[in-house]
C-alpha positions as a Markdown table, in Angstrom:
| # | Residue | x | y | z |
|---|---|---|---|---|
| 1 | Unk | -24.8 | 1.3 | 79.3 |
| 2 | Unk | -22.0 | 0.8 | 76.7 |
| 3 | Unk | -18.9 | 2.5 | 77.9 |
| 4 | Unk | -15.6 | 3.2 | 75.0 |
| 5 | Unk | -12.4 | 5.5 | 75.7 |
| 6 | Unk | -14.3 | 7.7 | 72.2 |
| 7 | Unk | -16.6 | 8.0 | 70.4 |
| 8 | Unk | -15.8 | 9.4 | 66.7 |
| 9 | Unk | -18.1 | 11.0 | 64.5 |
| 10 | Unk | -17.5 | 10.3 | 61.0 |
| 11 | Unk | -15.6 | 7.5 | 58.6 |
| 12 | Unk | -13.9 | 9.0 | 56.2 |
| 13 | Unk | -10.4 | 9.8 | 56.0 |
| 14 | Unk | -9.8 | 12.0 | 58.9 |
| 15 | Unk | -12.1 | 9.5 | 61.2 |
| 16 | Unk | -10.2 | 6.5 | 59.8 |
| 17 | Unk | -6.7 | 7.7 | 60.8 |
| 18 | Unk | -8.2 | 8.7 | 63.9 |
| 19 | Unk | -9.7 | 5.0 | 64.5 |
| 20 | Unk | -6.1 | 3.0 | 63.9 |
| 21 | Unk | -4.5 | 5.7 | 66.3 |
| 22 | Unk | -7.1 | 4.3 | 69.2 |
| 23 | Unk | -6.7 | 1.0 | 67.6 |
| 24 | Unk | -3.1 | 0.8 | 67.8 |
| 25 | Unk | -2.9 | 2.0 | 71.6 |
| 26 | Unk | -5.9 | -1.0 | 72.5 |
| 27 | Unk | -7.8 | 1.8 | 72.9 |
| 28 | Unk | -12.0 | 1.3 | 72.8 |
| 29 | Unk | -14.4 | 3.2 | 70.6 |
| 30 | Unk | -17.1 | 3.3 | 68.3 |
| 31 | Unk | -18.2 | 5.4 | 65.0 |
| 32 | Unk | -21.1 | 7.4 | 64.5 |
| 33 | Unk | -21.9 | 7.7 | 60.6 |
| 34 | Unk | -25.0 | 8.4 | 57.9 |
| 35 | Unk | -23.0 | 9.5 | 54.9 |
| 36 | Unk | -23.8 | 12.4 | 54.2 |
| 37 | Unk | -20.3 | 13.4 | 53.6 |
| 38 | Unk | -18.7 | 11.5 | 50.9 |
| 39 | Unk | -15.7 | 13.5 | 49.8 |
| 40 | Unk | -13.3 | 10.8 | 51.1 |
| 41 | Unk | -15.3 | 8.1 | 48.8 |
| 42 | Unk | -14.9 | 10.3 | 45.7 |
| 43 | Unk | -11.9 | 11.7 | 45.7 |
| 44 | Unk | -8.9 | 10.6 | 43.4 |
| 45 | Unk | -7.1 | 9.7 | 46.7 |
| 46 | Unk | -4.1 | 11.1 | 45.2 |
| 47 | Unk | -0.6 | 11.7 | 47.5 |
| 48 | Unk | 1.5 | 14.1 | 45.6 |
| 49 | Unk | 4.1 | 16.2 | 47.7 |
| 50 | Unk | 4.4 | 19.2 | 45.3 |
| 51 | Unk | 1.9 | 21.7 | 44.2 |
| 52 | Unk | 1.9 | 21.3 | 40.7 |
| 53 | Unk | 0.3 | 24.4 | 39.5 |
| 54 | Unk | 3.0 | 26.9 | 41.3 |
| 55 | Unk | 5.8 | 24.4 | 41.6 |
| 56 | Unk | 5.8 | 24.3 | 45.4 |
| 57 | Unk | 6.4 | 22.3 | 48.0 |
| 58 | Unk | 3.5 | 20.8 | 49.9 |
| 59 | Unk | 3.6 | 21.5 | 53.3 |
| 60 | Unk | 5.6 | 19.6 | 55.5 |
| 61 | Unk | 5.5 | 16.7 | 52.6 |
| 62 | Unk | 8.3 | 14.9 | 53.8 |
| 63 | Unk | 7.1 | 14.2 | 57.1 |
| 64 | Unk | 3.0 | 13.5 | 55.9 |
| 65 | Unk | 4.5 | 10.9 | 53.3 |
| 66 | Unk | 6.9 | 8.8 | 55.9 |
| 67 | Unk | 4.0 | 8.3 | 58.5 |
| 68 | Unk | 1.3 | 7.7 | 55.6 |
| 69 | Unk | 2.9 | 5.5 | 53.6 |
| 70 | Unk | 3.5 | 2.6 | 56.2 |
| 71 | Unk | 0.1 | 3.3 | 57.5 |
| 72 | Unk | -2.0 | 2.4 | 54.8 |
| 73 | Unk | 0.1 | -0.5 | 54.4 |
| 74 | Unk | -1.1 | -1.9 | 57.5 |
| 75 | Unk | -4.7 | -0.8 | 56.7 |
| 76 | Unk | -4.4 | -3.2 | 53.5 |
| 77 | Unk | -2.9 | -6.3 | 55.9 |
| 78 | Unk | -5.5 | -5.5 | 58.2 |
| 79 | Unk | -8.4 | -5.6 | 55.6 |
| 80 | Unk | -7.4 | -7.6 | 52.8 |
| 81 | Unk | -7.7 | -5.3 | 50.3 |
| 82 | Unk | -5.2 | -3.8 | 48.1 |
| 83 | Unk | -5.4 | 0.0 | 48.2 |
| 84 | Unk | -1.9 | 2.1 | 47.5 |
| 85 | Unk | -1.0 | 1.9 | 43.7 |
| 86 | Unk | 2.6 | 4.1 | 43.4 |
| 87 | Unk | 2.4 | 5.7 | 40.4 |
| 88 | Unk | 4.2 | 8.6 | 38.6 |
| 89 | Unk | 2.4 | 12.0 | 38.5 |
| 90 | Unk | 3.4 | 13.3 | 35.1 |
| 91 | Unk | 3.0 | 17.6 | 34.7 |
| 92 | Unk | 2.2 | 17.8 | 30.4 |
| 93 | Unk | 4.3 | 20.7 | 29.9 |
| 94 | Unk | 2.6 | 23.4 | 27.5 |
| 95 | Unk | 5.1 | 25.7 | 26.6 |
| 96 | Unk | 9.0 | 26.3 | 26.9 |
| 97 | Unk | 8.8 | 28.7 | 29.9 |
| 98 | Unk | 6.7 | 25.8 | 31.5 |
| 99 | Unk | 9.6 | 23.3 | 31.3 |
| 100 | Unk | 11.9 | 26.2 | 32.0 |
| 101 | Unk | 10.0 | 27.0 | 35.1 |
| 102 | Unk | 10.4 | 23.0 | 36.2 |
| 103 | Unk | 13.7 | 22.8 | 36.0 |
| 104 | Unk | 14.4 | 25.8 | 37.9 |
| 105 | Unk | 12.0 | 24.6 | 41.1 |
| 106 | Unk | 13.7 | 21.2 | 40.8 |
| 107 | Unk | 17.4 | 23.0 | 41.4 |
| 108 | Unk | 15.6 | 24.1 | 45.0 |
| 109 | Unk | 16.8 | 22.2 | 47.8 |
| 110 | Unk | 13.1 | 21.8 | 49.4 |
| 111 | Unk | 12.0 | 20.3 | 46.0 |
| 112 | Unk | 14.8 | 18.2 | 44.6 |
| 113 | Unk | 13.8 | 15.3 | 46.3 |
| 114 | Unk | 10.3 | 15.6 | 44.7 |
| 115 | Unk | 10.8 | 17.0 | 41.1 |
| 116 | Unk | 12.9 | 14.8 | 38.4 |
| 117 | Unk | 15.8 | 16.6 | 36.2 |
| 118 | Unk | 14.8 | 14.4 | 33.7 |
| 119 | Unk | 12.5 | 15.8 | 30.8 |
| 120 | Unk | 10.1 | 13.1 | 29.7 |
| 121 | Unk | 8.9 | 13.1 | 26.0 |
| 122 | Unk | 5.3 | 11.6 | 25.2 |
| 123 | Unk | 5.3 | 8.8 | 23.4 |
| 124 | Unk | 1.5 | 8.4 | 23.5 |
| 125 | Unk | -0.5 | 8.5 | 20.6 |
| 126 | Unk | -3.3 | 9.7 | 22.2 |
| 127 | Unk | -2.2 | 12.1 | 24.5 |
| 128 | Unk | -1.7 | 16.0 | 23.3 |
| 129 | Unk | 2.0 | 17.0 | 24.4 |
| 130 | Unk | 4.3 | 18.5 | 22.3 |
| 131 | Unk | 6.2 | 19.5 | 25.5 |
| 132 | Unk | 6.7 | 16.4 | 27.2 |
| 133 | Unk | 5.8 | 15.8 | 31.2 |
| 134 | Unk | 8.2 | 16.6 | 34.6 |
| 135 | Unk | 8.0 | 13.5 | 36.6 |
| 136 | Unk | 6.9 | 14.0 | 40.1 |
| 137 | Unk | 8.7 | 11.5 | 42.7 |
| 138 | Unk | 7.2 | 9.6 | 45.8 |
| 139 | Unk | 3.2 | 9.9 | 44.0 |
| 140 | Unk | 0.3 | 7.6 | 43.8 |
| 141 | Unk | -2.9 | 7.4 | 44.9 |
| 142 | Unk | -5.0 | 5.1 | 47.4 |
| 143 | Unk | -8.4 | 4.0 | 46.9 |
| 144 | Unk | -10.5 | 5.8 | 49.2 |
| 145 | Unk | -13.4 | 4.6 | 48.2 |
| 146 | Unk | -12.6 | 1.3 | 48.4 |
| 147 | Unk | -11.0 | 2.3 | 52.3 |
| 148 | Unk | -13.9 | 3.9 | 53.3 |
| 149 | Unk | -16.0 | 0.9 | 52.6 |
| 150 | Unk | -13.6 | -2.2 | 53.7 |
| 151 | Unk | -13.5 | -0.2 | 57.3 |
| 152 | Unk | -16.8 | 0.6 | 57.5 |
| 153 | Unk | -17.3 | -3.6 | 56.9 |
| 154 | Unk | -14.2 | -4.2 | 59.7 |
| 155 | Unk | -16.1 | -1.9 | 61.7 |
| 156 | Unk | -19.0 | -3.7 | 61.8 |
| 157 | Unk | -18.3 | -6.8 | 62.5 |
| 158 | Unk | -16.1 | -5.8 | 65.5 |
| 159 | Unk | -19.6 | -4.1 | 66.4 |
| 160 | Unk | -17.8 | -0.7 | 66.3 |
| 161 | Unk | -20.5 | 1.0 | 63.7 |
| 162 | Unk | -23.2 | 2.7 | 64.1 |
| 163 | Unk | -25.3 | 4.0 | 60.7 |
| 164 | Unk | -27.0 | 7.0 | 62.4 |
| 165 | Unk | -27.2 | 10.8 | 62.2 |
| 166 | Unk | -25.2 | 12.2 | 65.3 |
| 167 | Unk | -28.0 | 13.9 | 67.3 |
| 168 | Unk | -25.8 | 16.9 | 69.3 |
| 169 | Unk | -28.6 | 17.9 | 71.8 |
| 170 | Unk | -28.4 | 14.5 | 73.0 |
| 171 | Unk | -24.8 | 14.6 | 74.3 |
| 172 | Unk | -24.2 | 15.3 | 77.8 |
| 173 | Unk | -21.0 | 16.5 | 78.8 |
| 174 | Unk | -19.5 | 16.3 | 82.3 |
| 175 | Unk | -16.4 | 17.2 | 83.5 |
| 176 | Unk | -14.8 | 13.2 | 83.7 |
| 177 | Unk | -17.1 | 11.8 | 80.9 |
| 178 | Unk | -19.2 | 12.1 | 78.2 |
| 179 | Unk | -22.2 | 10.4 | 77.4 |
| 180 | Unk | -24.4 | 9.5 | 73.8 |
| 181 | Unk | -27.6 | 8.3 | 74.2 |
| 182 | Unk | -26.5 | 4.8 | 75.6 |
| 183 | Unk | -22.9 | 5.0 | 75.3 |
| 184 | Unk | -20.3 | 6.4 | 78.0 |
| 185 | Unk | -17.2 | 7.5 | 77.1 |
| 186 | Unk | -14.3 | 9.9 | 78.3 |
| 187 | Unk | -13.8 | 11.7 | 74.9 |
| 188 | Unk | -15.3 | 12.3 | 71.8 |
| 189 | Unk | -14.1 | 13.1 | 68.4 |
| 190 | Unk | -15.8 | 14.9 | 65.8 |
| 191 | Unk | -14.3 | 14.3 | 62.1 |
| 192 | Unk | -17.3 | 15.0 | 59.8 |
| 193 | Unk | -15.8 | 16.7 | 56.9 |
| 194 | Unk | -17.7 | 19.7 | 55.7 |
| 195 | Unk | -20.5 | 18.2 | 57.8 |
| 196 | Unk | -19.0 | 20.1 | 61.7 |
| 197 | Unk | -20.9 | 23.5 | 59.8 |
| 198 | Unk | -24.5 | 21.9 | 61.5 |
| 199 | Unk | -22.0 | 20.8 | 65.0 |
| 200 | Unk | -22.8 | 23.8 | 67.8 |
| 201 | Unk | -19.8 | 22.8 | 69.3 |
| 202 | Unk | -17.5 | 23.5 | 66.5 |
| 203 | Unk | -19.2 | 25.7 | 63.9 |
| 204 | Unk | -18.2 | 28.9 | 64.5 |
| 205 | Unk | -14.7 | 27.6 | 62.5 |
| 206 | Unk | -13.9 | 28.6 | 59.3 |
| 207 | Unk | -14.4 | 26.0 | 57.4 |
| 208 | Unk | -15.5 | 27.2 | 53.7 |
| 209 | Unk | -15.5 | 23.7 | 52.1 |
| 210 | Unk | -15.4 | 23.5 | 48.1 |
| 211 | Unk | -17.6 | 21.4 | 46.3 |
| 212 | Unk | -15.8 | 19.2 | 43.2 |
| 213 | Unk | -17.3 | 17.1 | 40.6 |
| 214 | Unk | -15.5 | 14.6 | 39.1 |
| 215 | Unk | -16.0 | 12.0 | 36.3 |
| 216 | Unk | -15.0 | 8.7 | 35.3 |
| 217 | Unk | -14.1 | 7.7 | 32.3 |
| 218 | Unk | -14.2 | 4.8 | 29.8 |
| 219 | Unk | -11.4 | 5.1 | 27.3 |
| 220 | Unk | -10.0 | 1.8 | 25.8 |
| 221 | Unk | -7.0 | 3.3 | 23.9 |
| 222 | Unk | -5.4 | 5.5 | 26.2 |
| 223 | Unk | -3.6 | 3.1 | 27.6 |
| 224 | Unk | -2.2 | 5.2 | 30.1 |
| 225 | Unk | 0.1 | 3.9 | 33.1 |
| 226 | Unk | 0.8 | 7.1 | 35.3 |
| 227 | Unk | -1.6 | 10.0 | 36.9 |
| 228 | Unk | -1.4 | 12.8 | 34.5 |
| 229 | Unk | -1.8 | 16.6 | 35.4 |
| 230 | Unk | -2.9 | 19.5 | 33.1 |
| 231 | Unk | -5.8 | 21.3 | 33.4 |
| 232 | Unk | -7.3 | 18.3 | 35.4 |
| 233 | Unk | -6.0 | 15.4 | 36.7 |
| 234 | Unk | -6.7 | 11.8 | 34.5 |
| 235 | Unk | -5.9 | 9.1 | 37.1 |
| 236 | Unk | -5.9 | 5.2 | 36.0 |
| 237 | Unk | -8.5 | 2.9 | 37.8 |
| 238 | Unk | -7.6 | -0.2 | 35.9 |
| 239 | Unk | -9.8 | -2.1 | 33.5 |
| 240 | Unk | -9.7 | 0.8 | 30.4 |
| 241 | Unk | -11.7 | 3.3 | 33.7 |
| 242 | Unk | -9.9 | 6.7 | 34.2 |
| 243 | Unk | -10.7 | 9.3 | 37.3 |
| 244 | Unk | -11.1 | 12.9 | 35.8 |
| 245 | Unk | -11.0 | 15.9 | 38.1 |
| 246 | Unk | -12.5 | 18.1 | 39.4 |
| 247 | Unk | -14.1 | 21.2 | 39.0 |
| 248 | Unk | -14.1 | 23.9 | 42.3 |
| 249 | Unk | -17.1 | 25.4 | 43.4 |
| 250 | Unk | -17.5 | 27.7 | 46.6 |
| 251 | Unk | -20.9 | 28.5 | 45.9 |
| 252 | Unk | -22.8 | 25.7 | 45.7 |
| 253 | Unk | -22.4 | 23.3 | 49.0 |
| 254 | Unk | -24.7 | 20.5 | 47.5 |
| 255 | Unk | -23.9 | 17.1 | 46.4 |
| 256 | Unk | -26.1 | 17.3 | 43.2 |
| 257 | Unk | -24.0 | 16.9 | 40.0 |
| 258 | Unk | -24.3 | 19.6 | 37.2 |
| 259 | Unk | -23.9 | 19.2 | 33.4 |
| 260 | Unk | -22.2 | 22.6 | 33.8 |
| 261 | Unk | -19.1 | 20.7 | 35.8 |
| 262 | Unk | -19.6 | 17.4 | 33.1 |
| 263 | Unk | -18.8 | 19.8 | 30.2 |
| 264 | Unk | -16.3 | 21.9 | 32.0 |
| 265 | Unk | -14.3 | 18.8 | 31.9 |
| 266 | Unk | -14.9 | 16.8 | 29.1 |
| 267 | Unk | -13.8 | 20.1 | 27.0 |
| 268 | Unk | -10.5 | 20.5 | 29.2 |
| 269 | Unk | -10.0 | 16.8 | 28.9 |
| 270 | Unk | -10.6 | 16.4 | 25.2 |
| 271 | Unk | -7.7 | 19.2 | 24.6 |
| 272 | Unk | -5.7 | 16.4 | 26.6 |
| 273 | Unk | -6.4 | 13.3 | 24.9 |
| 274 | Unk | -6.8 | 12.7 | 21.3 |
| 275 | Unk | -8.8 | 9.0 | 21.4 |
| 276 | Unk | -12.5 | 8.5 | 21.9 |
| 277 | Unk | -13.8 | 8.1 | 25.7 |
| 278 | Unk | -17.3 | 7.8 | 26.9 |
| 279 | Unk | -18.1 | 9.3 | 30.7 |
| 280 | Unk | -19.7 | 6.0 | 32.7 |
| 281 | Unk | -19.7 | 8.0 | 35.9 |
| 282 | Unk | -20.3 | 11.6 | 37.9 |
| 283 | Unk | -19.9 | 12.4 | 40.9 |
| 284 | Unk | -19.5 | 15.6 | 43.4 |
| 285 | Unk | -18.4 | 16.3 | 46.9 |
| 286 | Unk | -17.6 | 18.8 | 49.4 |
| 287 | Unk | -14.0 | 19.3 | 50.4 |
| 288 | Unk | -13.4 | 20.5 | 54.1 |
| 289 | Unk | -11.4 | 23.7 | 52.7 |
| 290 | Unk | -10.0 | 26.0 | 54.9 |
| 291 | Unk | -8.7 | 29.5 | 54.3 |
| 292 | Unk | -5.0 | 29.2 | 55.3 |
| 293 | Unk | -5.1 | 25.6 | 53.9 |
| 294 | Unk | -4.6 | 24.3 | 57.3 |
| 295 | Unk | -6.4 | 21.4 | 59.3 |
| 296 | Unk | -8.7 | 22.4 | 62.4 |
| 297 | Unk | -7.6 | 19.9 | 65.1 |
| 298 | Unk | -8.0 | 20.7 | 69.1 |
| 299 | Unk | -9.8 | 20.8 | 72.1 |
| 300 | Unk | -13.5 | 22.9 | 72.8 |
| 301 | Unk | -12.4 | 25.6 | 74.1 |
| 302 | Unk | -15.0 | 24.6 | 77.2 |
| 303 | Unk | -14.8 | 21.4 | 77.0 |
| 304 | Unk | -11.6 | 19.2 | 77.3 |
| 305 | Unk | -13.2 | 16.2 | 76.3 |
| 306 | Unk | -14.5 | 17.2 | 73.1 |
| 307 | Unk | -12.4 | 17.6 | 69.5 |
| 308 | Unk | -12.1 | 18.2 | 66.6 |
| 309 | Unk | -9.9 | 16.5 | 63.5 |
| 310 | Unk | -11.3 | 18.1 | 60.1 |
| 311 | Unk | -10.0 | 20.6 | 57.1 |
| 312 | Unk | -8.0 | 18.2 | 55.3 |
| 313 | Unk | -9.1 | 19.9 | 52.0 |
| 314 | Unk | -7.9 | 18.2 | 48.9 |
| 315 | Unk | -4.8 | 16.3 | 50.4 |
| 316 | Unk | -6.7 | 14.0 | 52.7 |
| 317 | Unk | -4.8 | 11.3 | 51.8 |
| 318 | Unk | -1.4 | 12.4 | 53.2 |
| 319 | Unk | -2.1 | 14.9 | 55.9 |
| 320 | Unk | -5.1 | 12.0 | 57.8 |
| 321 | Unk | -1.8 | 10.1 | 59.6 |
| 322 | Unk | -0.2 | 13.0 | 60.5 |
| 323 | Unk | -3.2 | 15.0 | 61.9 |
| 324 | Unk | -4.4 | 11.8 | 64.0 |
| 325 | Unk | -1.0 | 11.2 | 65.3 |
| 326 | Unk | -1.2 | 15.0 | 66.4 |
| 327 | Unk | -4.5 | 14.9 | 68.2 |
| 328 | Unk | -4.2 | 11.5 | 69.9 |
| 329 | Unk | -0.8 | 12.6 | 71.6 |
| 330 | Unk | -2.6 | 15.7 | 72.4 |
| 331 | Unk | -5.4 | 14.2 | 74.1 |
| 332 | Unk | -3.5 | 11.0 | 75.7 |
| 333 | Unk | 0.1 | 12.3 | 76.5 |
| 334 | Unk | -0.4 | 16.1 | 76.5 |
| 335 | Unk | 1.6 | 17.2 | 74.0 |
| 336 | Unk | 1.8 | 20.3 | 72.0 |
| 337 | Unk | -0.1 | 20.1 | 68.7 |
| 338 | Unk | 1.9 | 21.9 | 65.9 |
| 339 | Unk | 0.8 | 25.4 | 65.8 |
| 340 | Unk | 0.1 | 25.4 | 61.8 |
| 341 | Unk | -3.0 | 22.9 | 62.6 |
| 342 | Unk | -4.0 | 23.8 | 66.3 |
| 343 | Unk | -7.4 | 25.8 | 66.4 |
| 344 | Unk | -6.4 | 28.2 | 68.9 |
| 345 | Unk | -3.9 | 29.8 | 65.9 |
| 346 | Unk | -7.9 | 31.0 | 64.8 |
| 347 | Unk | -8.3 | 33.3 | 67.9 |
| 348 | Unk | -4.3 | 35.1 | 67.3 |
């Protein structure tokens, strides 16, 4: 018998965060994961505070951003791998009474930290936009997929992995403990992304999920050094390779990518770019997407050593730290989870 303070469920973003909580307090665990879910790995990892469609605030931005950032600095130290790149979100302006519109949000005092007065022209040969770009402030992206696999490979050889399908029928659950097949521990965590929809302890949660395709991109002459938002997102990779994204689909809850989503792109992104590109890569992925665009993190309602850390939709990146934090002082020093993300805001 094998005996951890948790067992987790799931390695992607959510499940990581969760890890260097328990890792950070000397805590013991182990992760359960068959990857099925791979919306961490595909995603553009971006961190942007402001919703750039409505000119919006993020919520709680400020707060996601000063915990996250330093975190994912340690997670590079810790696995020798380089995975925050700062750069500039640009917004391509199309109109008049789109720059108009920036420069009004950017006189708000929840956005002026975020939004730059300063109109940028394009100087970009290749890029379409007459109307210049609004620089967005304290942006980048991290390299999820590049996270996802350098922890799974620290995992392992700390024998703290486990490639399986979580099998929920055999979990016992007693009052002090709980116990996996051979494993005892006293909690467990369940972060599987849009996967908690087959978990009969949590699936009775409204989680939608959204599934996204995205592409990638080989275009030599763009020659672009900053993340770009229009009608999608065109995010540098290095080496001439460009993220493009992503569609949104509720209907369709499959990983199989669609020529449908492929063209849906490549027309928005050749009304972007004006050079030649040739798509090397697709891929698709189910966001855990919730209604009130709020993470699902608590207790069973039964059970008080059984949780839950999922929803983090399409800002994974920024709201992981700040969820784990919220659960692990839940669970280990009985605090009060903020009432945006607690579950029990569901039953109200």
């Amino acid at each position: 018998m094998k005996e951890v303070d948790y067992i987790i469920v799931g390695n992607g973003l959510a499940g990581i965060a969760f890890c260097e909580q328990l890792r950070a307090a000397n805590k013991t665990f182990i992760v359960f994961d068959n990857s099925s879910q791979q919306s961490s790995s595909v995603a553009a990892g971006l961190y942007n505070p402001v919703i750039l469609k409505r000119f919006t605030k993020v919520w709680n931005a400020k707060a996601q951003l000063n915990l996250a950032l330093p975190k994912y600095k340690l997670l590079e130290q810790l696995l020798n791998v380089k995975l925050d790149y700062q750069l500039p979100v640009y917004r391509r302006f199309t109109s008049v009474e789109e720059q108009n519109d920036w420069f009004t949000a950017s006189d708000k005092p929840v956005l002026e930290d975020f939004l730059s007065t300063n109109l940028i022209k394009n100087t970009n040969p290749n890029i379409n936009a007459n109307f210049g770009f609004g620089e967005v402030l304290h942006s980048g992206r991290v390299n999820t997929s590049q996270l996802v696999k350098s922890y799974r490979t620290y995992l392992e050889e700390h024998d703290k992995f486990v490639v399986e399908e979580f099998q929920y029928n055999q979990l016992q659950i007693e009052q002090e403990f709980i116990q996996y097949k051979h494993i005892k521990a006293n909690h467990i965590v369940f972060a599987e992304g849009f996967g908690v929809n087959h978990n009969p302890f949590f699936k009775q949660l409204p989680l939608n999920g959204t599934k996204g395709e995205m592409l990638t991109i080989e275009a030599p002459e763009l020659q672009m050094e900053f993340i770009m938002k229009s009608s999608v997102f065109i995010v540098p990779l290095g080496n001439h390779l460009f993220w493009i994204g992503a569609t949104y689909e509720r209907e369709d809850k499959t990983h199989r990518i669609t020529e449908h989503a492929k063209n849906e792109l490549v027309d928005k992104l050749k009304q972007i770019i004006t050079c030649d590109f040739k798509v090397v890569k697709q891929v698709a992925g189910i966001r855990p997407t919730t209604k009130d665009r709020r993470p699902l993190v608590g207790s069973h309602p039964e059970h008080n050593n059984v949780h839950i850390l999922n929803g983090l939709g399409t800002r994974g990146v920024m709201i992981s730290p700040y969820v784990a934090e919220q659960l692990f002082n839940y669970i280990e020093k009985g605090t009060l989870l903020d009432p945006e993300i607690d579950i029990k805001r569901l039953k109200k």
